[in-house]
matplotlib code that plots the C-alpha trace (Angstrom):
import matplotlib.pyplot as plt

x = [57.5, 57.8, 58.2, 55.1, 53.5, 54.4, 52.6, 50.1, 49.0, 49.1, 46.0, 44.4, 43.9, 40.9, 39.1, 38.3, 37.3, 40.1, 39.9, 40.4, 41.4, 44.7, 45.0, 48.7, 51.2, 49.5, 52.0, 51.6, 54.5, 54.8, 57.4, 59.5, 60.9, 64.7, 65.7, 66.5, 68.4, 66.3, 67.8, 66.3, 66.4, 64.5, 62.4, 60.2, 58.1, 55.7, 53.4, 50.1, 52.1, 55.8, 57.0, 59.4, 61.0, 62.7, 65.2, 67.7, 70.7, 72.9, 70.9, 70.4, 67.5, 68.7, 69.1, 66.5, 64.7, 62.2, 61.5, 59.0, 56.7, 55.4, 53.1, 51.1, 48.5, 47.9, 44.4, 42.7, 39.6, 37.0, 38.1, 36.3, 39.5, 37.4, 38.0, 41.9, 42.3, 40.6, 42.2, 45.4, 44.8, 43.7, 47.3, 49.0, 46.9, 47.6, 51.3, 50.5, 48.0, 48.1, 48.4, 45.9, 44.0, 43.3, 41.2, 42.5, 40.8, 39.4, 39.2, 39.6, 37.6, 34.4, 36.9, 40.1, 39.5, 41.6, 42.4, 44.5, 45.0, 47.8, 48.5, 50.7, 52.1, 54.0, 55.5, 55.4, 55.2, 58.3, 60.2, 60.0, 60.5, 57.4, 56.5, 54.0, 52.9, 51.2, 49.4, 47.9, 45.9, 44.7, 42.6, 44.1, 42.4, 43.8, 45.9, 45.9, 48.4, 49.3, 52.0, 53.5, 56.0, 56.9, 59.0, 60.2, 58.0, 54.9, 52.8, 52.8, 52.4, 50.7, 53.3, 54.4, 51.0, 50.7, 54.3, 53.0, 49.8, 50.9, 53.5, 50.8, 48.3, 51.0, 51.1, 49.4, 48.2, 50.8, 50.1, 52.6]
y = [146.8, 147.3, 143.6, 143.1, 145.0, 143.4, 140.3, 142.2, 143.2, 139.8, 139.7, 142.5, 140.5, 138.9, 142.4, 143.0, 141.3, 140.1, 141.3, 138.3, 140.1, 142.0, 144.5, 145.3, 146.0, 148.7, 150.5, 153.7, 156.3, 158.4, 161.7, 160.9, 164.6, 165.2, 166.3, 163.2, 161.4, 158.1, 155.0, 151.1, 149.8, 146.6, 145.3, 142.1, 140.4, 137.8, 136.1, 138.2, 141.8, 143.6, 145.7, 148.9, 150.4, 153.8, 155.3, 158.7, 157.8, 158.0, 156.3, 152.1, 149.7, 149.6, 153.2, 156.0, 158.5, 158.5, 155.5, 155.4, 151.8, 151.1, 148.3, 146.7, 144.4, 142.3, 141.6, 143.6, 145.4, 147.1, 147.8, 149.6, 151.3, 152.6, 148.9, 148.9, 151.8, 150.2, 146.5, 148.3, 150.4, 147.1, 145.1, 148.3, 148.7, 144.6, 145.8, 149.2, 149.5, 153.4, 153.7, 156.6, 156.4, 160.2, 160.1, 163.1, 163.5, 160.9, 161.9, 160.3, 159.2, 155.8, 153.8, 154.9, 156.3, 157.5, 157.4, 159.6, 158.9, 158.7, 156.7, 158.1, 155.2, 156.3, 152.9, 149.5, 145.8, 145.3, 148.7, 152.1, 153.6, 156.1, 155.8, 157.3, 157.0, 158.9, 157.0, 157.4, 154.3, 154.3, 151.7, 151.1, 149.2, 146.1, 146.4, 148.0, 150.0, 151.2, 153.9, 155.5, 157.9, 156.8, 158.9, 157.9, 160.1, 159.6, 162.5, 164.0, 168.0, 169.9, 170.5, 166.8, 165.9, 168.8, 168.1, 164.5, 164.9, 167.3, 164.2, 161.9, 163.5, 163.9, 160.2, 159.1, 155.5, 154.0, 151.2, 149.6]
z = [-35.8, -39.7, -40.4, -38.2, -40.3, -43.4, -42.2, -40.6, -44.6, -45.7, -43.2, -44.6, -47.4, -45.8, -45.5, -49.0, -52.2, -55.0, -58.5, -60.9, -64.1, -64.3, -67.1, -66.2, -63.7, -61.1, -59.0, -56.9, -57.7, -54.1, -54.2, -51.2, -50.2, -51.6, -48.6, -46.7, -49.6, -49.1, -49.5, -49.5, -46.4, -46.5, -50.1, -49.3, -51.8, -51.5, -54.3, -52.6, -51.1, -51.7, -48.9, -49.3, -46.5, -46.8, -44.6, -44.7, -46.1, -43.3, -41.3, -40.8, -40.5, -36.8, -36.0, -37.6, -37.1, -40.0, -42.1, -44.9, -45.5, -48.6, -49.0, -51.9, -52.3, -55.1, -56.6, -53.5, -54.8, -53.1, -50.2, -47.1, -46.1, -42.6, -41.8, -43.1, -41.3, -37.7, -38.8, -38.6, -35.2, -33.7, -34.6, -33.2, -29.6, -29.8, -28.9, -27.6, -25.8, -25.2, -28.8, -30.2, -33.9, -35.1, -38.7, -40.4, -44.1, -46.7, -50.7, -54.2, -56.7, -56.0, -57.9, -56.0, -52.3, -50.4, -46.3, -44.2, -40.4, -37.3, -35.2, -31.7, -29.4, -26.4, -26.0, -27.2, -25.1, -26.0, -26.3, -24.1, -27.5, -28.6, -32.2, -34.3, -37.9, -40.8, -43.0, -46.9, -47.8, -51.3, -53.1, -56.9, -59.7, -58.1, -55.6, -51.9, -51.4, -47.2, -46.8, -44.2, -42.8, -39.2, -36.3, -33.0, -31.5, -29.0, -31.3, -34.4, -35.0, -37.5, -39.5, -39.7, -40.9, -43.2, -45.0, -45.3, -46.3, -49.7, -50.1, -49.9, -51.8, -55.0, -55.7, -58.0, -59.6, -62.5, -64.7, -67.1]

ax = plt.figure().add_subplot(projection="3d")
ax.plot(x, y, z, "-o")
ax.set_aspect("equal")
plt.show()
């Protein structure tokens, strides 16, 4: 599902505008909790996107039970992330098709918005396997950047989304 996803953003590209002038190297720095001793799982870079997968350290690519997904854009400006957010439910449903979105809060600044939202699938196509993801979408300078914190679960509580969403919300926008 994660690599899908990588490729899935390449095609995101398409939904918003591309900045032409770079002014430096834009990154987003996100506070992955201590307490699952995170390790890199999977790092994939193309010319237009980079992909950062994030797993518990005693835990594989194969077998886990939470896996964060970071995901960059280059040169994506300006864009309506009420789209992002529905252009990635739609992929999802594609291979699940009892998948449910749930919008949970939007915030920032006009230059850097922000998204929060789930998405809860009981199964897959392919797998009997329920997953569900949080996710923090948040428009930089120039880049997109999609994040999320996925479980094999078909829901995700209160408390899930509230840990998350303080994790979320204390990243912040680095430039080099």
């Amino acid at each position: 599902m994660k690599r899908y996803i990588f490729f899935f953003a390449i095609a995101l590209l398409s939904l918003a505008n591309t900045a032409n002038a770079q002014t430096g190297a834009e990154s987003l720095k996100i506070y992955w909790p201590d307490e699952y001793k995170w390790k890199i799982a999977s790092n994939q870079k193309t010319q237009t996107a980079r992909m950062i997968e994030l797993i518990p350290g005693n835990e594989t690519l194969n077998n886990w039970s939470t896996i964060g997904t970071m995901m960059s854009m280059k040169g994506v400006s300006n864009s309506d992330l009420a789209n992002v957010m529905k252009a990635i439910f739609d992929k999802t449903q594609g291979r699940s098709p009892k998948a449910r979105l749930i919008f949970v809060e939007r915030g920032g600044t006009a230059k850097n918005p922000w998204i929060m939202f789930k998405i809860e699938s009981p199964y897959f196509t392919n797998s009997k396997v329920p997953e569900s993801q949080y996710y923090y979408v948040i428009q930089g300078n120039q880049n997109l950047f999609t994040n999320f914190v996925a479980v094999k679960q078909a829901s995700l509580g209160p408390l899930f989304v509230e840990k998350w969403a303080k994790v979320f919300k204390k990243s912040r926008l680095m430039y080099n």
